[in-house]
C-alpha positions in Angstrom: -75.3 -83.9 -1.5 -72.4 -82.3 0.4 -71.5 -79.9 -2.3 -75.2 -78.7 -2.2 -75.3 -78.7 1.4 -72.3 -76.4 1.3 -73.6 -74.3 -1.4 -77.4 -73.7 0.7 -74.9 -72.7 4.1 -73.0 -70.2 1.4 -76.2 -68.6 0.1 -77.6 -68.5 3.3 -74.9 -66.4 5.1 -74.4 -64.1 2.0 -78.4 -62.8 2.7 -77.1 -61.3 6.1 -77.8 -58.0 4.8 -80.8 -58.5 3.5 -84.3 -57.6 4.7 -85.0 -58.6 8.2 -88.1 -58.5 10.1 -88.6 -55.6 12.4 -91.9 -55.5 15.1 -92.9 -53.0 17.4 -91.2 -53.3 21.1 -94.1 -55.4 23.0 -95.7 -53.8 26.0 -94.3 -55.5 29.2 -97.2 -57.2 30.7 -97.1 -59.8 33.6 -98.6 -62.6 32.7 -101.2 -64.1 34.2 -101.6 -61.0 37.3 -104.7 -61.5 38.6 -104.6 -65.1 39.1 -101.3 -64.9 40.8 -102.6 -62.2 43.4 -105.6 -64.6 43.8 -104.0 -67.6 45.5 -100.2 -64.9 46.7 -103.6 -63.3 48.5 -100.9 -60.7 49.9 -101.3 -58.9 53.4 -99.8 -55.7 54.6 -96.5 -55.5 56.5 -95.8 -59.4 54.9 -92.9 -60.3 53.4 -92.1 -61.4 49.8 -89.7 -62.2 46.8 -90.2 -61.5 43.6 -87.4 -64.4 42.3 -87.8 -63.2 38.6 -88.8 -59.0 39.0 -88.3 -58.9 35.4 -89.9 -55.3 34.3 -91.6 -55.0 38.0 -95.1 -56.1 36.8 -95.8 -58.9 39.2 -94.2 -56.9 41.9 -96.4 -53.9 41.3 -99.6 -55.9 41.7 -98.2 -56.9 45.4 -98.2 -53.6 46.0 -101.3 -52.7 44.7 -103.4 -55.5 46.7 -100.8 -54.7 50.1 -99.3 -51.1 50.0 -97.5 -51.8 52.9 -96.1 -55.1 51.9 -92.6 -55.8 51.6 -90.6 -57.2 48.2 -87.2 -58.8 47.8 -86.7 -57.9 43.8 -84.4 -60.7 42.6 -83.1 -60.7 38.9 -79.9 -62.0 36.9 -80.7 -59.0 34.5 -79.0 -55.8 35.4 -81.2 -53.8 32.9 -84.1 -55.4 35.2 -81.7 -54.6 38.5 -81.8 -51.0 37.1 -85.8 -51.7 37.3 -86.2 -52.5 40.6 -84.0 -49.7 42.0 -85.9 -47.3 40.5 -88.9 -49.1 42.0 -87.2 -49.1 45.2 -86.9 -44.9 45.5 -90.5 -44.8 44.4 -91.6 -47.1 47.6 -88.6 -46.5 50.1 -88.4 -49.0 52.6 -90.6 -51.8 50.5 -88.7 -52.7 47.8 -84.8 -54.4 48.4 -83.2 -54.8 44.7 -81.0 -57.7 44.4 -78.8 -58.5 41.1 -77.8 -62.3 41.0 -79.1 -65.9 40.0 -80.9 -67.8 42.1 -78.4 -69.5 43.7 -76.5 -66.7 44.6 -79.2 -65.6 46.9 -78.6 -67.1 50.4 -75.8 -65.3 50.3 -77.6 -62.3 49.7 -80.0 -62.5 51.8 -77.4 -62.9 54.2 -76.4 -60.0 54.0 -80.4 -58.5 54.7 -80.5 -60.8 57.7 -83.3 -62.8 56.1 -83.4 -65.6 57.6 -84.9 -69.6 56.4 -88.7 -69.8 57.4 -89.3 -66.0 57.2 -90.9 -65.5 53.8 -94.8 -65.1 52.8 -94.5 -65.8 49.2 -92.5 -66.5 46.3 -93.1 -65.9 42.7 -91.6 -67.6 39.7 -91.9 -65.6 36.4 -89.7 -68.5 34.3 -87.9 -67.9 30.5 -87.2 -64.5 29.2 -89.0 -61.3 29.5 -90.4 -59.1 26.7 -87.6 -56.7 27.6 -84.3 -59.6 26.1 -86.7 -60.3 23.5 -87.4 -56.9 22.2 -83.6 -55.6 22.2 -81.7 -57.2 19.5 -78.5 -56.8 21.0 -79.5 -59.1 23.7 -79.6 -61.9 21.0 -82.5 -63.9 21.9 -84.8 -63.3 19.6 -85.1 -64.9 16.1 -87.3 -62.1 14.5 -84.5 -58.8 15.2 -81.0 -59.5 14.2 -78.0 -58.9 16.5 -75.0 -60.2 17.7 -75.5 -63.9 19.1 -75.4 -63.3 22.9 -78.5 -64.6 24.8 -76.9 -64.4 28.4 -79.0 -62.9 30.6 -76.6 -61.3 32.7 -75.3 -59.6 29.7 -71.6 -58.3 30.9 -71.9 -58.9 34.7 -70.1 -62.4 34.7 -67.9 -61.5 31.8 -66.2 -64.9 31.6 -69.3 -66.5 30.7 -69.5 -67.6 27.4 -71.9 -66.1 24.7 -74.4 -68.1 22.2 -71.7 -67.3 19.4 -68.6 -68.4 21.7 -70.5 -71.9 22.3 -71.0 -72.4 19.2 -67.5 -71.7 17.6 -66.5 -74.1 19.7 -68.6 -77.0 20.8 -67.9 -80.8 19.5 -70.9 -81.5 17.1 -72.0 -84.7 18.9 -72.5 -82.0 22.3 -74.1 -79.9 20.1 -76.9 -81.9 19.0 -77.2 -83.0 22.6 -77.8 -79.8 23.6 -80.7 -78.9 20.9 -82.4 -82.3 21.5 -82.4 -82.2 25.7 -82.9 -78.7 26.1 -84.9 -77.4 22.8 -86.9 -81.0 22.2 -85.4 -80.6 18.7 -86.4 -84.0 16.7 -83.6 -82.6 13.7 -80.7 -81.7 16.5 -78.6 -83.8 14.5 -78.8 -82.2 11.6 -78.9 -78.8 12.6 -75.7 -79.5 14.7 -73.9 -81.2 11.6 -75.0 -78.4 9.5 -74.2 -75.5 12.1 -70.6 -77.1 12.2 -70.2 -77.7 9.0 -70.8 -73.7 7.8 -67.8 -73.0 10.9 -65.5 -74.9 9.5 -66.0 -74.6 5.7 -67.9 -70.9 5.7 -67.5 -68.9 8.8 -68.5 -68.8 12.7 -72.5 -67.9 13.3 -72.4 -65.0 14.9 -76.1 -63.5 14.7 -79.6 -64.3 15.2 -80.2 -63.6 11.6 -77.3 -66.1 10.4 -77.8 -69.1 13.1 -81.8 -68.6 11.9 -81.7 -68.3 8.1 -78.8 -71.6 8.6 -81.8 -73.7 10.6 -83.9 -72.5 7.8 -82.0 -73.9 5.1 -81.5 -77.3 6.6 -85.1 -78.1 6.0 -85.8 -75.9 2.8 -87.1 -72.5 2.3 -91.0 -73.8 2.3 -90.9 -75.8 5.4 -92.7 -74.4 8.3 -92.6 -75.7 11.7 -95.2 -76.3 14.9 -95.1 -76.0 18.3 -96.8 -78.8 20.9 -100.3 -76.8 20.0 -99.7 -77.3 16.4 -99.3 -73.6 15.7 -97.1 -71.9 13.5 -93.7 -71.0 14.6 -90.0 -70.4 13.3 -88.3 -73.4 12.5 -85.5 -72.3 14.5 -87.5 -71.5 17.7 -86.0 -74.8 19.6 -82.3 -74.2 18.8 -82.9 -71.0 19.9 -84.5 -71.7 22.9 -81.9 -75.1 23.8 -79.1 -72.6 23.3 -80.3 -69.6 25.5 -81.1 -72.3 28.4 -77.8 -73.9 27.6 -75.9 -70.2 28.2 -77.5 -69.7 31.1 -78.1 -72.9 33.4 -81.5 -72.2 33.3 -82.5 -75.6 34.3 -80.2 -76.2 37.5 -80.8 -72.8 38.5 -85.0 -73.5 38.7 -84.7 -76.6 40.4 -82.5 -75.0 42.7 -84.6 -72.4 43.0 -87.5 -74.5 44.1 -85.6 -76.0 47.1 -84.4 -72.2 48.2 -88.1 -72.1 48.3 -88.7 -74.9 50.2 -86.4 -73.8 52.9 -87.4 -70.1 52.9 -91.1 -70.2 53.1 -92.7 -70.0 56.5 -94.9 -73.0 57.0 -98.3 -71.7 55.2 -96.1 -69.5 52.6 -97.0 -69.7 49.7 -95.3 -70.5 46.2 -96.6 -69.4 42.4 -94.8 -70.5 39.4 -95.7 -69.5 35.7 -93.5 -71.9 33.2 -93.6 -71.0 29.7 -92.5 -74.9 28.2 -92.4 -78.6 29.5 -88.7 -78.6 30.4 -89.4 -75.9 33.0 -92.9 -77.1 34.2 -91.7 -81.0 34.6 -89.5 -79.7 37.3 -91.7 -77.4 39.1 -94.2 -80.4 39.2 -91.6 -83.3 40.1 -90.7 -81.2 43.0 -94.2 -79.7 44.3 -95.4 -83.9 44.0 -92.3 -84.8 46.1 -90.4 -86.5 43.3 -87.0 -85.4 44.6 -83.7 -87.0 45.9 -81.0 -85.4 47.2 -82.5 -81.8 46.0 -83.1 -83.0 42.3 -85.7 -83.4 40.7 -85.4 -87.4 39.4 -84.7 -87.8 36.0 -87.9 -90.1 35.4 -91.5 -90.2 37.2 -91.6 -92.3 40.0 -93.5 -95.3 38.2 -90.8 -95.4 35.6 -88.2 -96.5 37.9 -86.9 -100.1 37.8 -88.9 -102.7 39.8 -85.5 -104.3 40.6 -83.9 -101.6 42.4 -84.6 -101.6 46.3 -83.9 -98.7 48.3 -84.0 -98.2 52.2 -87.3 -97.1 53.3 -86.1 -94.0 54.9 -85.1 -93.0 51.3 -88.4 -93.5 49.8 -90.3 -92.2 52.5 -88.1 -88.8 51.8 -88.9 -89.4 48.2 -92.5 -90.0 48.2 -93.9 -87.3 51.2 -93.9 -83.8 49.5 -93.6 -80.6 51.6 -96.4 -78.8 49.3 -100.3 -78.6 49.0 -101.7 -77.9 45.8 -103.9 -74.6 46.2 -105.5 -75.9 42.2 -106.2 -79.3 41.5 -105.3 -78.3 37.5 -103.2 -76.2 36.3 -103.6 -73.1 35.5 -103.8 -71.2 32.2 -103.9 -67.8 30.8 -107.9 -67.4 29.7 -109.1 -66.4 25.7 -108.5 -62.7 26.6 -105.2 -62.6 28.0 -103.6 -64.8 25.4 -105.4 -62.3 22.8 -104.2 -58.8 25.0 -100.3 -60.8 25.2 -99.7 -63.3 23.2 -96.1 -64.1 25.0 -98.8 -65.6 27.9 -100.2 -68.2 25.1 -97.8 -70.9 26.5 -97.6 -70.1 30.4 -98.8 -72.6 32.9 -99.3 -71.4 36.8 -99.1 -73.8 39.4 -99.6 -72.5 43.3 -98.8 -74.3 46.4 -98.3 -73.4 49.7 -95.6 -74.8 52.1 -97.1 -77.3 54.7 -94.2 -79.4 56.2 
């Protein structure tokens, strides 16, 4: 069983000049734009921040529905950056471009003079944009081959590690850690075993085409995969995914994106976030239903917790009391229409909220 296990990881990487599947660059939509401006319900001469400008479209509809609105245009992208200046010299005065993660932007704002309780609205445009996933060189997507990147900030923190550099090096037990928390993967294990296994006997993965034809042959080349809807997708799709949120703290750097928001909003500001899967959406939810100590989102729901552990009521009553109103009782979802116009929206979930304590 080893020897054939070697001899598929052989095979597999030999076929790296083979045929690969090219598609038309997608047309950069914002998802779900009419909803959003809906419960934002922008004014004129208010203030906002686009956390996630992306390629502008959210930010655009602002405008649109307030022409004299204001925009902080926030992205860890610098081709998105390069965006939102040329935004900003199209509406002078409106739009502020700022390059950075979230929680690099108190400082930032800092240096605006925005102050804590002086924003209208925040919007939350999670995962990638069409923009990473139509360039192959970024390395995030499965279907164009390229050189196995996936950071976000491509070159602007150039000691950050690349997809490709992680996993050269990475222990195989941290490995399948990594694709079973942050991809959900139920065969992290032997993905990560096979993964380190072609490093050390073959050579290091260092494409999309490689890492994806390597998933491919660890379940056989007619297996098929499904996503939580049951429709078809690449069995590589959750490696892919646990390893670009793995490069890029995507995780810390929403939930501490939702407490910049908590302490930036006025009172009455409102918040919008679109997720695009359940790791992203449990912690918008934990912290819009108050299920946060010490700025985290807990680990487990509230009624999960031990019956035996007793803490002091001043913690629970921090715990328990959320800051945010629900402006939906459900969540929302892109309709029929939408998912058919852009199907990148066919997963997004919108929740909206607005600040109250």
């Amino acid at each position: 069983m080893l020897f054939i296990r070697k001899l598929n990881c052989r095979l597999v990487l030999a076929r790296i000049q083979g045929r690969w599947c090219t598609t038309e660059p997608t047309r950069h939509v914002p998802v779900m734009a009419k909803e959003t401006i809906q419960f934002l319900k922008p004014r004129n001469n208010e203030l906002f921040i686009d956390m996630t400008f992306g390629a502008g479209g959210h930010t655009r509809e602002i405008l649109k529905a307030a022409p004299s609105a204001k925009i902080i245009a926030l992205d860890r992208d610098p081709v998105a950056h390069e965006m939102a200046l040329a935004l900003a010299d199209k509406f002078p005065g409106q739009i502020y471009p700022i390059l950075g993660w979230f929680s690099e932007l108190p400082q930032k704002l800092e240096e605006l003079g925005i102050r804590q309780r002086s924003i209208d609205g925040m919007i939350f445009d999670f995962g990638c944009s069409s923009m990473q996933f139509d360039e192959g060189s970024r390395g995030f997507s499965i279907s164009k081959d390229g050189p196995l990147d996936m950071r976000m900030d491509k070159e602007r923190c150039p000691d950050a590690p690349t997809a490709a550099e992680i996993l050269a090096k990475i222990d195989e037990i941290d490995l399948a850690r990594v694709l079973k928390i942050y991809g959900e993967e139920k065969h992290a294990k032997k993905i990560a075993g096979a993964i380190v296994e072609a490093r050390n006997t073959i050579k290091k993965i260092e494409t999309t085409k490689e890492l994806a034809d390597l998933v491919q042959s660890c379940f056989g080349s007619d297996s098929f995969g499904l996503d939580k809807l049951k429709r078809p997708s690449h069995l590589a799709t959750k490696t892919f995914q646990a390893l670009r949120i793995f490069v890029n703290n995507e995780l810390n750097e929403i939930n501490y994106g939702m407490v910049l928001a908590q302490h930036y909003l006025k009172i009455g500001g409102k918040m919008i976030t679109i997720t695009f899967h359940s790791l992203e959406d449990t912690i918008v939810k934990r912290h819009i239903m108050g299920n946060v100590l010490n700025d985290m989102a807990n680990k487990l729901p509230l009624r999960y917790n031990s019956h035996i552990i007793c803490h002091e009521q001043e913690v629970m009553e921090t715990v328990m009391k959320s800051p945010w109103h629900q402006l939906s009782k459900h969540v929302i979802v892109p309709t029929y229409e939408e998912v058919e116009d852009n199907p990148r929206s066919r997963s997004a979930k919108l929740r909206a909220v607005v600040l109250v304590d």
